[in-house]
C-alpha positions as CSV (number, residue, x, y, z in Angstrom):
1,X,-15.3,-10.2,-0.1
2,X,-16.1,-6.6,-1.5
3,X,-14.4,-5.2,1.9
4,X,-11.8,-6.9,1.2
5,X,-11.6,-5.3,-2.3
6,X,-12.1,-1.7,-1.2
7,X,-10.0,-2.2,1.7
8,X,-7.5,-3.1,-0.6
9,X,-8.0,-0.7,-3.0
10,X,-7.8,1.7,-0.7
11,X,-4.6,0.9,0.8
12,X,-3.0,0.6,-2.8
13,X,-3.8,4.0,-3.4
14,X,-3.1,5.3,0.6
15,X,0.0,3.8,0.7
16,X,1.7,3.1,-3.0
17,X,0.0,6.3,-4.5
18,X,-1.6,4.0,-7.1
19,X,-4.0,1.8,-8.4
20,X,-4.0,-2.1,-7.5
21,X,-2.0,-4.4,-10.2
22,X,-3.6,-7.3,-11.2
23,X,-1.3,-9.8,-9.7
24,X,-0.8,-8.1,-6.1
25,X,-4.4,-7.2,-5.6
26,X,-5.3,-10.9,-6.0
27,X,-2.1,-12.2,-4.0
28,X,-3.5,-9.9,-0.7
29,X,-6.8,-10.7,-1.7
30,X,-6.4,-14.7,-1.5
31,X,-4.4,-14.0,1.9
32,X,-7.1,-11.9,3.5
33,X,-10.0,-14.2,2.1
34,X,-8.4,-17.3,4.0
35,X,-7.2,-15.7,7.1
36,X,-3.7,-15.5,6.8
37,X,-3.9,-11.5,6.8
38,X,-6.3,-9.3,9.3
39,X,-6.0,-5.6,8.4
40,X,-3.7,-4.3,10.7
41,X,-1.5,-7.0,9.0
42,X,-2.0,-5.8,5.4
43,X,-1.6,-2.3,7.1
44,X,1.7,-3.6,7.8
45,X,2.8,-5.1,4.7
46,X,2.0,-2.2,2.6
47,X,4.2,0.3,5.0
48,X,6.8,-1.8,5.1
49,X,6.7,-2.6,1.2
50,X,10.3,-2.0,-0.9
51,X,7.9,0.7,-2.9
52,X,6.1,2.0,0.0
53,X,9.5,3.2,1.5
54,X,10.6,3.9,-1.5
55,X,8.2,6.6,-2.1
56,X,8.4,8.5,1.3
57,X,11.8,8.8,0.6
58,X,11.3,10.7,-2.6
59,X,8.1,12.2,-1.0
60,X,10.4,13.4,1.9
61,X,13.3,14.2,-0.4
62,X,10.9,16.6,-2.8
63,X,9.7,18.7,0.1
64,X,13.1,19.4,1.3
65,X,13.9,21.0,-2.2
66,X,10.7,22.8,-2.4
67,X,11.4,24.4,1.8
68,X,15.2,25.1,0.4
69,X,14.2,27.0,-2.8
């Protein structure tokens, strides 16, 4: 159960540049404690997350003004 709570952790703040919110953490958690999730699974609901996308568009989007000034 701990791995499951650093691996979490860790992909909250890999992929959403943040900590874990209370609610989320213990939604993935519960999935990955009965199965329903593997890693490569979470892996993919992270990346393909509203916010996840959300901030490699801004990510992307703030480079492109910092190479054009």
């Amino acid at each position: 159960m701990d791995n499951y709570k650093q691996l979490l952790t860790e992909y909250y703040k890999k992929y959403l540049n943040r900590e874990p919110d209370k609610e989320g953490f213990s939604h993935y958690l519960s999935l990955l404690e009965r199965g329903v999730l593997n890693e490569e699974k979470l892996k993919n609901e992270f990346i393909n997350s509203p916010e996840y996308k959300t901030n490699q568009q801004n990510h992307e989007f703030s480079n492109e003004i910092t190479v054009h000034r």
